[in-house]
C-alpha positions, 0 to 999 in steps of 0.5 A: 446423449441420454442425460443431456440436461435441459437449461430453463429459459431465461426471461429477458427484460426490457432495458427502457429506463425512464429519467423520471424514476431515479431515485434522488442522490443523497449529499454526503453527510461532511465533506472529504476536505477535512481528512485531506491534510490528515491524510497528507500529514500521515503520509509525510510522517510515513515517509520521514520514518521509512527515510530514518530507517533507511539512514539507520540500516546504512549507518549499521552496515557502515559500522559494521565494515569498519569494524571487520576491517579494524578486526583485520587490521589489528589481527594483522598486526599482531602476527607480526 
């Protein structure tokens, strides 16, 4: 336990606070309630896009089966 090291002590504070010495809160310079229908319109179109997505990606899978089935079918028929 030669080299043991020594923590410094820490002066503890008193924790009183006096009501009187806040500081004032300063208003917010504009209101949030412009930006709130941006925000939602934002969203709105978000999800309008995603949806379109969504509906194309389904279209192209569904195109793309009935076209390895339509391959099938007319392979089958021509070794026929």
């Amino acid at each position: 336990m030669l080299f043991r090291p020594q923590l410094p002590d820490i002066p503890h504070l008193p924790m009183t606070i006096d009501p009187h010495c806040q500081a004032p809160v300063q208003p917010a310079g504009r209101p949030l309630t412009p930006y709130a229908g941006a925000v939602a319109a934002v969203v709105v179109v978000g999800i309008v896009l995603t949806a379109l997505l969504a509906a194309v990606a389904v279209t192209a899978v569904s195109v793309a089966v009935a076209a390895v089935v339509l391959r099938s079918l007319v392979s089958n028929a021509n070794r026929r």
